[in-house]
PLY file of the C-alpha trace (Angstrom):
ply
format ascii 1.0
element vertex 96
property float x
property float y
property float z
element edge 95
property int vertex1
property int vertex2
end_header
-7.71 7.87 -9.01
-9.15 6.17 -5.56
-7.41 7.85 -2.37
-6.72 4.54 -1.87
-3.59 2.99 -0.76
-2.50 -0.03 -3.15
-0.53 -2.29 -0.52
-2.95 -1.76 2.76
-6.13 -0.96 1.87
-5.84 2.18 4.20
-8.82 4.73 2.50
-10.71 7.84 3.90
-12.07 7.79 7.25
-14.73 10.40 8.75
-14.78 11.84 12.28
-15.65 15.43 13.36
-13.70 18.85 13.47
-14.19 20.29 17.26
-14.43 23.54 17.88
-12.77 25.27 21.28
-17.16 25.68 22.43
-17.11 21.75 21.21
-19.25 22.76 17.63
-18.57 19.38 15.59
-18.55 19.56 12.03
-17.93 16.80 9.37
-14.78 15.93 8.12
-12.61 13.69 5.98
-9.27 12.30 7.25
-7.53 11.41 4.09
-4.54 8.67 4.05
-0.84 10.30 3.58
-0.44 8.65 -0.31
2.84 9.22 -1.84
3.70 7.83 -5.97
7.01 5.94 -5.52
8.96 3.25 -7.50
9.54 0.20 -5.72
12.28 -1.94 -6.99
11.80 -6.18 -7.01
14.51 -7.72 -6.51
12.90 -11.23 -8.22
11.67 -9.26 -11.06
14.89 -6.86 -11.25
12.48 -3.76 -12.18
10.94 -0.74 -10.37
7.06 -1.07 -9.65
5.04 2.48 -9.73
2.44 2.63 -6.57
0.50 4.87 -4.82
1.10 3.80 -1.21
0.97 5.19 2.03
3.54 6.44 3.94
2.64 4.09 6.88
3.13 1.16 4.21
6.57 2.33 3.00
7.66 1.80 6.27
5.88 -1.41 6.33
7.71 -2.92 3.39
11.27 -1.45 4.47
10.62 -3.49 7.82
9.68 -6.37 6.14
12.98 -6.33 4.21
11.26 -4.97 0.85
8.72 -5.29 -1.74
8.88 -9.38 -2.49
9.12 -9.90 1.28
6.40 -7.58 1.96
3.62 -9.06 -0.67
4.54 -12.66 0.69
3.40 -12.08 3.75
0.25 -9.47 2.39
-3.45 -10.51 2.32
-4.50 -11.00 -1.11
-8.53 -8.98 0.12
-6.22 -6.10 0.76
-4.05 -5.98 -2.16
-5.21 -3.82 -5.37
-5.37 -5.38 -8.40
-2.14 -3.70 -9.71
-0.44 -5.14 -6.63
-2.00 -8.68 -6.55
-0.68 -9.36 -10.51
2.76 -8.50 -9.33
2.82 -10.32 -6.39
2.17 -13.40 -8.53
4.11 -12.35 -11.21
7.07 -12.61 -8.39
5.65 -16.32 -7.20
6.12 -17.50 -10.90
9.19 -16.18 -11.20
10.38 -17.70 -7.84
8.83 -20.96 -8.85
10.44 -21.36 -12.04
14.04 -20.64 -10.13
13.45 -23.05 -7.85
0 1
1 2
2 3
3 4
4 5
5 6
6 7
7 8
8 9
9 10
10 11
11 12
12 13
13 14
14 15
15 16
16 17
17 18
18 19
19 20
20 21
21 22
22 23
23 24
24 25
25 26
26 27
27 28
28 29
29 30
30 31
31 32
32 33
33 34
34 35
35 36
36 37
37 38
38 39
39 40
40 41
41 42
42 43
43 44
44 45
45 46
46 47
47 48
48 49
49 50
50 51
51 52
52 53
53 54
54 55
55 56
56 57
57 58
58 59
59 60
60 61
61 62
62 63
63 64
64 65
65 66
66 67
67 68
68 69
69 70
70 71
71 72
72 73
73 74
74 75
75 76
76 77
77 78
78 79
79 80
80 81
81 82
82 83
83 84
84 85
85 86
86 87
87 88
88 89
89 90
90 91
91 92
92 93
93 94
94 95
């Protein structure tokens, strides 16, 4: 499993750990991931993701999950995220 955050695209970063005589060292900042359900309200199910925490308070701004992969880049979408996001644009198709 990537450390790899589904809706944003948000991954590891490096930088340095600085010591109080300024020694740097490598390091890894990793993203804040958190497994939650998601619930669609097109597609009246929960969706499992591994998201950051940053990006579940993305998609509560944007008013939830179908509002929040409208307006999402497909390049930083995961695959899991880009077949519901047009599983949601069928569905809201064929209601129209």
């Amino acid at each position: 499993m990537s450390r790899r955050c589904e809706l944003t695209g948000k991954g590891p970063m490096s930088g340095n750990n600085v010591s109080h005589a300024h020694n740097k060292t490598r390091r890894r900042f990793l993203p804040n991931l958190n497994d939650v359900t998601l619930q669609s309200e097109t597609l009246s199910r929960g969706v499992k993701m591994r998201i950051s925490a940053a990006a579940l308070r993305s998609v509560d701004h944007r008013g939830g999950l179908d509002a929040f992969l409208a307006k999402a880049k497909d390049s930083e979408l995961s695959e899991a995220a880009l077949k519901v996001k047009k599983e949601i644009a069928r569905v809201q198709a064929a209601q129209a």
